[in-house]
PDB file of N, CA, C and O in Angstrom:
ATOM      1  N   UNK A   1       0.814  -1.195   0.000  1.00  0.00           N
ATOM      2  CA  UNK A   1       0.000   0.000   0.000  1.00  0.00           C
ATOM      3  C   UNK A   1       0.861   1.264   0.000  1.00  0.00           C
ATOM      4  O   UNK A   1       0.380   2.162  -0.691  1.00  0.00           O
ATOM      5  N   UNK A   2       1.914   1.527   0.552  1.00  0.00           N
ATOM      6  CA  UNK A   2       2.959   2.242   0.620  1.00  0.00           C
ATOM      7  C   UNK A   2       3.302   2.945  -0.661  1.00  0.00           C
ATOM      8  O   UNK A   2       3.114   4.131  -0.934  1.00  0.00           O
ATOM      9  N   UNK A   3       3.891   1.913  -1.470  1.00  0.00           N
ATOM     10  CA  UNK A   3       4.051   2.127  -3.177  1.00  0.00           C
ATOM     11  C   UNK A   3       3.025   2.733  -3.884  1.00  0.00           C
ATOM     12  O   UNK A   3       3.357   3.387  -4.873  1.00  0.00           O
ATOM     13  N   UNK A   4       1.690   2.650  -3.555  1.00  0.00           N
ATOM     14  CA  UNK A   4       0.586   3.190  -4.058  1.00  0.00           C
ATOM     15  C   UNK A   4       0.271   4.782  -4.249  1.00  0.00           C
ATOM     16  O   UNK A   4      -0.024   5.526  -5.185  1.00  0.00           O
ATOM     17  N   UNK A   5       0.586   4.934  -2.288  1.00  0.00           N
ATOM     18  CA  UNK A   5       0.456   6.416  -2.084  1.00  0.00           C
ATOM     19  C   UNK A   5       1.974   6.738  -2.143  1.00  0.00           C
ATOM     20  O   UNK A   5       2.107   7.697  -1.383  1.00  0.00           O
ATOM     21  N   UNK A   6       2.818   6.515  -2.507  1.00  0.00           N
ATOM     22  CA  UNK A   6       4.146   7.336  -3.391  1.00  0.00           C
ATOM     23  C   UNK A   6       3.958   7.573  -4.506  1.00  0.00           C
ATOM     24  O   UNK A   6       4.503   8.522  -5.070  1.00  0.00           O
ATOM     25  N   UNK A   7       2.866   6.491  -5.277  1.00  0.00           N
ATOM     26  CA  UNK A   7       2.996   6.779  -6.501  1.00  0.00           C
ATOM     27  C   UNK A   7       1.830   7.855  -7.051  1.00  0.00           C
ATOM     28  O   UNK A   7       1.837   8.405  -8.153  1.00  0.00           O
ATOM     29  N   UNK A   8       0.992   7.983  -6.168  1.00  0.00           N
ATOM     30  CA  UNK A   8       0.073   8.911  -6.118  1.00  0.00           C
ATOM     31  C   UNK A   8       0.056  10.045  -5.898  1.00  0.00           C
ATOM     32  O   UNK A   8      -0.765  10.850  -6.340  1.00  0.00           O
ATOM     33  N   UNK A   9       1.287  10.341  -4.928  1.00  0.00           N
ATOM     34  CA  UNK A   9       2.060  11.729  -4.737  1.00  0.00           C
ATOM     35  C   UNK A   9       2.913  12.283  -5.631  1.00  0.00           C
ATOM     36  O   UNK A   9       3.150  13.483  -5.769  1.00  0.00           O
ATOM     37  N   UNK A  10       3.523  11.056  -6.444  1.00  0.00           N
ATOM     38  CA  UNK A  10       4.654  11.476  -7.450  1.00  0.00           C
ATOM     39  C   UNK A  10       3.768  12.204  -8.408  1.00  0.00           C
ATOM     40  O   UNK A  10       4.070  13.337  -8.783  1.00  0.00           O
ATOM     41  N   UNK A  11       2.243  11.352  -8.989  1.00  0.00           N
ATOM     42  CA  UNK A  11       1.273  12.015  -9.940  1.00  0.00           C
ATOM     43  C   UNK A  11       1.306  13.013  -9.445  1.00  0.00           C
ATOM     44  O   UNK A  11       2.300  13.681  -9.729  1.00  0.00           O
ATOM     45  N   UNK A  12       0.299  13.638  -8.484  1.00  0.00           N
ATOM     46  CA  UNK A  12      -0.466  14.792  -7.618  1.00  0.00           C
ATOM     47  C   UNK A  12       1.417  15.635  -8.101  1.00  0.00           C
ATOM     48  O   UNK A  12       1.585  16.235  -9.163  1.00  0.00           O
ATOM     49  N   UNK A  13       2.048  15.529  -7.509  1.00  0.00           N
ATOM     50  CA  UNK A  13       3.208  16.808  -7.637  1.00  0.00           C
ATOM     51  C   UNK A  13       3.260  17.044  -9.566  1.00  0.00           C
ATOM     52  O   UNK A  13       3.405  18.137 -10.113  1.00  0.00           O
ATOM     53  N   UNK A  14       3.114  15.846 -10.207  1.00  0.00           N
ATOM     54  CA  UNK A  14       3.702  16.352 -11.768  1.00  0.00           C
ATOM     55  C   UNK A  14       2.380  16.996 -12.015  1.00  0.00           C
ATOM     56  O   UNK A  14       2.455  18.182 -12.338  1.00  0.00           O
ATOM     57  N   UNK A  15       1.110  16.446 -11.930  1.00  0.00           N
ATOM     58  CA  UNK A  15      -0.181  16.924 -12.171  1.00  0.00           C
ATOM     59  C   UNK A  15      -0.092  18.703 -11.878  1.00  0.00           C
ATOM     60  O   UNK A  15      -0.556  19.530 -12.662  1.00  0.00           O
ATOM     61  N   UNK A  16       0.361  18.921 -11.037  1.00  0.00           N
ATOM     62  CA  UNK A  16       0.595  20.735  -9.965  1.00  0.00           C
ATOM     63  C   UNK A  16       1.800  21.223 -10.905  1.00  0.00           C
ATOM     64  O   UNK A  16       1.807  22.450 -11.010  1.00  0.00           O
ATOM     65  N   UNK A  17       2.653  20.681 -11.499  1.00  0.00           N
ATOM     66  CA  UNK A  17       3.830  21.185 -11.981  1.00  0.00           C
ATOM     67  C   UNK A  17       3.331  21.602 -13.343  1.00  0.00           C
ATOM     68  O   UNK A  17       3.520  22.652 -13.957  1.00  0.00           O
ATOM     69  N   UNK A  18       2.619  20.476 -13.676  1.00  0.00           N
ATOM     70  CA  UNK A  18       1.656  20.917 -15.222  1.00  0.00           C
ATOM     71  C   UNK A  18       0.913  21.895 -15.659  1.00  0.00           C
ATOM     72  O   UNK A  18       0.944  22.560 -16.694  1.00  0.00           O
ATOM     73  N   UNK A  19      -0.043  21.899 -14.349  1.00  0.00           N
ATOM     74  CA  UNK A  19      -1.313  22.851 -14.384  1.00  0.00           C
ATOM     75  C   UNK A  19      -0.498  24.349 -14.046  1.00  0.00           C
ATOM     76  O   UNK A  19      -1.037  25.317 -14.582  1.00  0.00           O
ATOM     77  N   UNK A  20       0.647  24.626 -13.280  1.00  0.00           N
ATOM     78  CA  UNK A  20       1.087  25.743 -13.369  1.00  0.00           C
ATOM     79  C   UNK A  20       1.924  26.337 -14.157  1.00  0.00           C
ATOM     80  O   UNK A  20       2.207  27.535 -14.142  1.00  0.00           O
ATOM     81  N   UNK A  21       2.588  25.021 -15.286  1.00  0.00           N
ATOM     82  CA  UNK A  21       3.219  25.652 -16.574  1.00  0.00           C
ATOM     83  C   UNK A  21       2.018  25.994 -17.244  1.00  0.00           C
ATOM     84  O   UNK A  21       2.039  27.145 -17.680  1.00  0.00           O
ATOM     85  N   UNK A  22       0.818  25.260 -17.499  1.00  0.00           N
ATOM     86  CA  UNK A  22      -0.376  25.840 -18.474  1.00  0.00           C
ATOM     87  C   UNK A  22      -0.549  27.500 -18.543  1.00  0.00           C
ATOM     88  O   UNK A  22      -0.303  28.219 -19.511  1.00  0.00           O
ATOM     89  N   UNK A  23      -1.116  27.950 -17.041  1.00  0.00           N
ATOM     90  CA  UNK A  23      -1.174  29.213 -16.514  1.00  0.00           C
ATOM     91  C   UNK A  23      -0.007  30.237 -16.431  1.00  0.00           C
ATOM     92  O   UNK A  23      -0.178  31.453 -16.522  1.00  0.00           O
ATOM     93  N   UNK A  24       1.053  29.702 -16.272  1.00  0.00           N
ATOM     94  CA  UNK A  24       2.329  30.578 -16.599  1.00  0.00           C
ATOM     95  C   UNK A  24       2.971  30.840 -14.956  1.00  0.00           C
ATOM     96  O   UNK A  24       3.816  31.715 -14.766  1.00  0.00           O
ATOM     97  N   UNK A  25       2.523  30.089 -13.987  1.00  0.00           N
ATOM     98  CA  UNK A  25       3.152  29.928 -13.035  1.00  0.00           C
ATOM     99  C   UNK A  25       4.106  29.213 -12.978  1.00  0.00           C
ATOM    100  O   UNK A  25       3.919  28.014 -13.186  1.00  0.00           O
ATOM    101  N   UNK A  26       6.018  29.896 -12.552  1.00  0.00           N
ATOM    102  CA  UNK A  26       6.854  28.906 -12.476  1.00  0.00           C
ATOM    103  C   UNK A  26       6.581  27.763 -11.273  1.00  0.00           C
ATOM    104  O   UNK A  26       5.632  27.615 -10.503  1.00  0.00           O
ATOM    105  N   UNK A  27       7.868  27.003 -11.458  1.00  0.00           N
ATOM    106  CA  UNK A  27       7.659  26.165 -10.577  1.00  0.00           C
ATOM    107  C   UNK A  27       9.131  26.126 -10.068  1.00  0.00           C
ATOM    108  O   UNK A  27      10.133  25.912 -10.751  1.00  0.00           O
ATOM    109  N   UNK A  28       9.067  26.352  -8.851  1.00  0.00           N
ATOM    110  CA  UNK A  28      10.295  27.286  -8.043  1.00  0.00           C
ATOM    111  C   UNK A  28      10.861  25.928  -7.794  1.00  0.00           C
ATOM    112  O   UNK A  28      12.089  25.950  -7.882  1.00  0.00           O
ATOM    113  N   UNK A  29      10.172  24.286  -7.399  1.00  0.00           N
ATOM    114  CA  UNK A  29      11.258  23.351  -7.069  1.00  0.00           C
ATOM    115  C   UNK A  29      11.945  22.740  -8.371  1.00  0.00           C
ATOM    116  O   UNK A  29      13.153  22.525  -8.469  1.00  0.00           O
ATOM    117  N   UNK A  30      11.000  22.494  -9.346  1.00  0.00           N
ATOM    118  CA  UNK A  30      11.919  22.638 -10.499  1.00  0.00           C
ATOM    119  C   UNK A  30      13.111  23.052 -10.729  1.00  0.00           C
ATOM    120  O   UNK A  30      13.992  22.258 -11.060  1.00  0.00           O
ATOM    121  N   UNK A  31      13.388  24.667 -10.561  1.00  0.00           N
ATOM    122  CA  UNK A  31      14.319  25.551 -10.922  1.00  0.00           C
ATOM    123  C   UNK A  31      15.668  25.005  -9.167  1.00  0.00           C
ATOM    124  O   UNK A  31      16.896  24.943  -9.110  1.00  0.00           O
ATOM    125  N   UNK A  32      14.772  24.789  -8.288  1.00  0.00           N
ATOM    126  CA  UNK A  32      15.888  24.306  -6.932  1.00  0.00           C
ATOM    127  C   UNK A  32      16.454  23.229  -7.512  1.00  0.00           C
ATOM    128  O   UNK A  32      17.634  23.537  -7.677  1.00  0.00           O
ATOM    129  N   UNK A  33      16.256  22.057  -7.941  1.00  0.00           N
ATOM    130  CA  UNK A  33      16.744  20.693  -8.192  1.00  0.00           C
ATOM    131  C   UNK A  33      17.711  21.178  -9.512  1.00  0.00           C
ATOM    132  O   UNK A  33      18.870  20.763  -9.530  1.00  0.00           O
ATOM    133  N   UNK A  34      17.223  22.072 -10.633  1.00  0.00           N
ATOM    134  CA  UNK A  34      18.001  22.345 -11.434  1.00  0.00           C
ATOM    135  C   UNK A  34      19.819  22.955 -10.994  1.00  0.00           C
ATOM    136  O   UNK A  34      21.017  22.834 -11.251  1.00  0.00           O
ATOM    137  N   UNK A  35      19.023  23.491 -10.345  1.00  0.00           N
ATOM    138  CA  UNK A  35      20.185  24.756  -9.547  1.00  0.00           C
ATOM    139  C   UNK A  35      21.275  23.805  -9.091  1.00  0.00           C
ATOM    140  O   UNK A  35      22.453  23.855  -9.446  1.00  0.00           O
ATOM    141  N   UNK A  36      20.858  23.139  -8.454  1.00  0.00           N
ATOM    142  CA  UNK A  36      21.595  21.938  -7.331  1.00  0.00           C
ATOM    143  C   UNK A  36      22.283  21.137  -7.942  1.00  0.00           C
ATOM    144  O   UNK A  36      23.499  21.047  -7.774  1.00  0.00           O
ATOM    145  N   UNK A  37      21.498  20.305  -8.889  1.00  0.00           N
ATOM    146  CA  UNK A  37      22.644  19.414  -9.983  1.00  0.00           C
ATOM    147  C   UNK A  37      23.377  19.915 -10.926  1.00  0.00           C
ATOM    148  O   UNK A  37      24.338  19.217 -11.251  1.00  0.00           O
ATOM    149  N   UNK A  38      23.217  21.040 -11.551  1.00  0.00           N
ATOM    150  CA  UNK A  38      23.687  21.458 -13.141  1.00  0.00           C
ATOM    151  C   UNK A  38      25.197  22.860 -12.608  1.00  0.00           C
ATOM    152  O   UNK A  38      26.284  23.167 -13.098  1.00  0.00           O
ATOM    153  N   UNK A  39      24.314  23.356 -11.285  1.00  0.00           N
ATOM    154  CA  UNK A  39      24.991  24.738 -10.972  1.00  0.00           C
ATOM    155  C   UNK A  39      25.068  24.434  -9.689  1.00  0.00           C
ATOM    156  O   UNK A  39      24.017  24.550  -9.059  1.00  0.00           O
ATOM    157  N   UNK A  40      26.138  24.027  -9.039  1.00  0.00           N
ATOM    158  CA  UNK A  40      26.227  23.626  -7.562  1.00  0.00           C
ATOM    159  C   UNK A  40      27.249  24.936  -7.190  1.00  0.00           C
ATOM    160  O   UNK A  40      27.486  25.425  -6.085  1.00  0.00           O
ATOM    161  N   UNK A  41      27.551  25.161  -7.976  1.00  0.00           N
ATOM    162  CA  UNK A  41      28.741  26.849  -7.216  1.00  0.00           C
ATOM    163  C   UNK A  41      27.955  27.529  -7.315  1.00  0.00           C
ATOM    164  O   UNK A  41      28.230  28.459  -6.557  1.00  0.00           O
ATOM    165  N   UNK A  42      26.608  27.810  -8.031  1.00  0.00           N
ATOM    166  CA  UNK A  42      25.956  29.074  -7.282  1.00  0.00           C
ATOM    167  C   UNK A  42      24.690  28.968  -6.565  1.00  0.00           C
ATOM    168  O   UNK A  42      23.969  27.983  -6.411  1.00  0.00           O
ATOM    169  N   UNK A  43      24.546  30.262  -6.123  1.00  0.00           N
ATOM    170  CA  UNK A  43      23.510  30.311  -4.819  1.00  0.00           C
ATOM    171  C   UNK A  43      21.975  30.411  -5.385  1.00  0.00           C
ATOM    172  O   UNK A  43      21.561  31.173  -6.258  1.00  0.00           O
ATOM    173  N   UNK A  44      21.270  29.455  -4.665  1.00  0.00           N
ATOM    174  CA  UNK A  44      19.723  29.434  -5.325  1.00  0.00           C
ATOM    175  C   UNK A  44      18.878  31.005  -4.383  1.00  0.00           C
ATOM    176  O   UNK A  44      19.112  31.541  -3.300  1.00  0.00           O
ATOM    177  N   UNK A  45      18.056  31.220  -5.284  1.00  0.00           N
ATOM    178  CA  UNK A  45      17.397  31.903  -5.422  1.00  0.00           C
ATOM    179  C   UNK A  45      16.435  31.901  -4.238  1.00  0.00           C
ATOM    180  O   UNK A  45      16.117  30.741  -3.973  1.00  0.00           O
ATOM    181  N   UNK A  46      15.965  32.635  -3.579  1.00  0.00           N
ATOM    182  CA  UNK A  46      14.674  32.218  -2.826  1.00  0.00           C
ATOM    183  C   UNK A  46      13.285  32.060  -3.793  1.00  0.00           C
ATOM    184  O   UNK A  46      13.097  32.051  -5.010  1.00  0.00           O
ATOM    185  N   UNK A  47      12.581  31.964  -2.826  1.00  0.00           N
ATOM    186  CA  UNK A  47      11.359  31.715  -3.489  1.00  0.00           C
ATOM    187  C   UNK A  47      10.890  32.822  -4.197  1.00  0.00           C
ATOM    188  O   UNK A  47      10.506  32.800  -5.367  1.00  0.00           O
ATOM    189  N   UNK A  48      10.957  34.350  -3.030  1.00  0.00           N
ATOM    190  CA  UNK A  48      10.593  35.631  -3.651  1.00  0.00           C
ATOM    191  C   UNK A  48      10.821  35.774  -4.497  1.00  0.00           C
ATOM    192  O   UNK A  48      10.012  35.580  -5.405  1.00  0.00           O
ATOM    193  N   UNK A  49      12.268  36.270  -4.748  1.00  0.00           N
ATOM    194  CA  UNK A  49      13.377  36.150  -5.678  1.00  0.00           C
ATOM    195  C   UNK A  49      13.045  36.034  -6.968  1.00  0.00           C
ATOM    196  O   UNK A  49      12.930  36.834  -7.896  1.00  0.00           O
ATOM    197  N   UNK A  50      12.890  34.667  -6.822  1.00  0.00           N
ATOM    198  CA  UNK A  50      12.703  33.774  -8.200  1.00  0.00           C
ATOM    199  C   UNK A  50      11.001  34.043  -8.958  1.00  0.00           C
ATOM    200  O   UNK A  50      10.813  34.349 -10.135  1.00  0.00           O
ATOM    201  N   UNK A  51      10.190  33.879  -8.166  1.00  0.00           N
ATOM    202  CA  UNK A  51       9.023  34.543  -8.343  1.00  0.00           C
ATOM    203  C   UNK A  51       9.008  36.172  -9.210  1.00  0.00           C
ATOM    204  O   UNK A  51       8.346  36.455 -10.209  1.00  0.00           O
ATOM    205  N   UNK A  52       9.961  37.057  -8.443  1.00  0.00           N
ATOM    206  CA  UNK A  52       9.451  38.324  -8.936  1.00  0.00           C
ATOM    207  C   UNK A  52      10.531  38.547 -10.284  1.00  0.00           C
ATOM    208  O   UNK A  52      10.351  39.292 -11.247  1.00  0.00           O
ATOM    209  N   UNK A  53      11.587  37.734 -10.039  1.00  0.00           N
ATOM    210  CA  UNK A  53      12.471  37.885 -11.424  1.00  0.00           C
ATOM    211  C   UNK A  53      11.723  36.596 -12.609  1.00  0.00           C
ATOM    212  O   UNK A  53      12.527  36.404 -13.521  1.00  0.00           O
ATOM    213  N   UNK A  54      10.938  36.068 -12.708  1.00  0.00           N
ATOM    214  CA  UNK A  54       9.985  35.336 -13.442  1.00  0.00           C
ATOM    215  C   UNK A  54       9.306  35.898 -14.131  1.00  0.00           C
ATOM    216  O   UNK A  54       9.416  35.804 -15.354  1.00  0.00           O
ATOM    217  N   UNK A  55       8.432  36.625 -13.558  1.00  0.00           N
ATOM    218  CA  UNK A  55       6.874  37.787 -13.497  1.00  0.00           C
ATOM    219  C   UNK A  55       8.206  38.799 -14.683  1.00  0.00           C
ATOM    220  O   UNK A  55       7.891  39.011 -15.854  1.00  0.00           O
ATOM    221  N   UNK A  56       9.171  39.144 -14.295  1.00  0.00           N
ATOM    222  CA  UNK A  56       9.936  40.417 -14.662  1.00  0.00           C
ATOM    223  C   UNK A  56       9.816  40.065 -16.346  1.00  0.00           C
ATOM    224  O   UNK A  56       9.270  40.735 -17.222  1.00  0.00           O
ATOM    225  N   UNK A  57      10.561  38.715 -16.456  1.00  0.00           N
ATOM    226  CA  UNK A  57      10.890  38.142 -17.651  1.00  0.00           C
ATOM    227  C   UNK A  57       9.744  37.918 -18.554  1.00  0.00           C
ATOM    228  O   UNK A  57       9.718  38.166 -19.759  1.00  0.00           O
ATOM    229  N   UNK A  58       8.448  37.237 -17.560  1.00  0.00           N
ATOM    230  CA  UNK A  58       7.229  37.424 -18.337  1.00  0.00           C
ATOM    231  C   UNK A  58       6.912  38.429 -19.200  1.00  0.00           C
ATOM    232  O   UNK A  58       6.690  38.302 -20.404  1.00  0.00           O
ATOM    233  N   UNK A  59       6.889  39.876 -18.272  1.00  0.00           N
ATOM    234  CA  UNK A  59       6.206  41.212 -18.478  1.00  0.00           C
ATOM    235  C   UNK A  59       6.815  41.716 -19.080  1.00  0.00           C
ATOM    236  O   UNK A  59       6.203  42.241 -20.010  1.00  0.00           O
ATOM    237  N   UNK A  60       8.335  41.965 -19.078  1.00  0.00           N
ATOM    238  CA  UNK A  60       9.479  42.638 -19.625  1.00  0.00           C
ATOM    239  C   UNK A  60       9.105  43.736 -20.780  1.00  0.00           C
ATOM    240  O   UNK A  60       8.774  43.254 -21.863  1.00  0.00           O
ATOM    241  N   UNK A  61       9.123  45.119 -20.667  1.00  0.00           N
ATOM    242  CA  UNK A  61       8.764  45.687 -21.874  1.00  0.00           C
ATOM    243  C   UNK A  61       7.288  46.129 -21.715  1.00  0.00           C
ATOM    244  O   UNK A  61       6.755  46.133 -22.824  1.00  0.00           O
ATOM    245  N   UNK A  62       6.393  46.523 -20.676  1.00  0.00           N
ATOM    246  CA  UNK A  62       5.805  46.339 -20.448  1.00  0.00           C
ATOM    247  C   UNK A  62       3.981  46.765 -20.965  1.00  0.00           C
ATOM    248  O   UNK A  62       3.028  47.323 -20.422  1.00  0.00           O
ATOM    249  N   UNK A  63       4.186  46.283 -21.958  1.00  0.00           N
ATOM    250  CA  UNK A  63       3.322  46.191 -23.191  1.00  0.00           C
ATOM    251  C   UNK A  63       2.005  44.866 -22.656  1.00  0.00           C
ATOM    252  O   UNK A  63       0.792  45.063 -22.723  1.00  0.00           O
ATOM    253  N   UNK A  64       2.657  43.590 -22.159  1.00  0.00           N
ATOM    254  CA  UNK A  64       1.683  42.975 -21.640  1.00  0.00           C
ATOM    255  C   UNK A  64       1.472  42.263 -23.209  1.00  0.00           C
ATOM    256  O   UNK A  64       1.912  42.597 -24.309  1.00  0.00           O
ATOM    257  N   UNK A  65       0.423  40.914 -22.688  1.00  0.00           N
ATOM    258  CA  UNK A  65       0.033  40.276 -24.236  1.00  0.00           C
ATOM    259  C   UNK A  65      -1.020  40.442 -25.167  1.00  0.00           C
ATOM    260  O   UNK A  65      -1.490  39.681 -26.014  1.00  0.00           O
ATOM    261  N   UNK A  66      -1.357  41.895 -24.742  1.00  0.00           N
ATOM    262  CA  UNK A  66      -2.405  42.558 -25.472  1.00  0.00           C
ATOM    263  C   UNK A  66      -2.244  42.918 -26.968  1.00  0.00           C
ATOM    264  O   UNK A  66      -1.197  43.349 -27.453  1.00  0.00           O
ATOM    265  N   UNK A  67      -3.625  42.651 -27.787  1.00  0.00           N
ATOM    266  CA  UNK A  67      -3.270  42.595 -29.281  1.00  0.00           C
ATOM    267  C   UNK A  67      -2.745  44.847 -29.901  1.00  0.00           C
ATOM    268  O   UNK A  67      -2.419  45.108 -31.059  1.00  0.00           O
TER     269      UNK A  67
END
């Protein structure tokens, strides 16, 4: 039963990781695990951080996605 609800959590987290790339919400543990294996000499981001420099990159120019 154990294996079940791991594997049900592993869904439920990719399911949340999905639905907030759809909407354009990052996904801040994504970018931690990235950070950690690929870039271990530099310093991760907080959550804020990473959040408001996201939004920045989104908006950038700030025209917005209006026709």
């Amino acid at each position: 039963m154990v294996s079940r609800w791991a594997g049900l959590g592993h869904a439920w987290r990719r399911a949340v990781q999905v639905a907030r790339l759809m909407i354009g919400v990052p996904d801040y543990d994504t970018y931690v695990e990235h950070m950690r294996r690929h870039h271990p000499d530099r310093e991760v981001m907080s959550y804020a951080r990473f959040f408001d420099e996201r939004l920045q990159a989104r908006y950038r120019g700030g025209g917005g996605r209006c026709c």
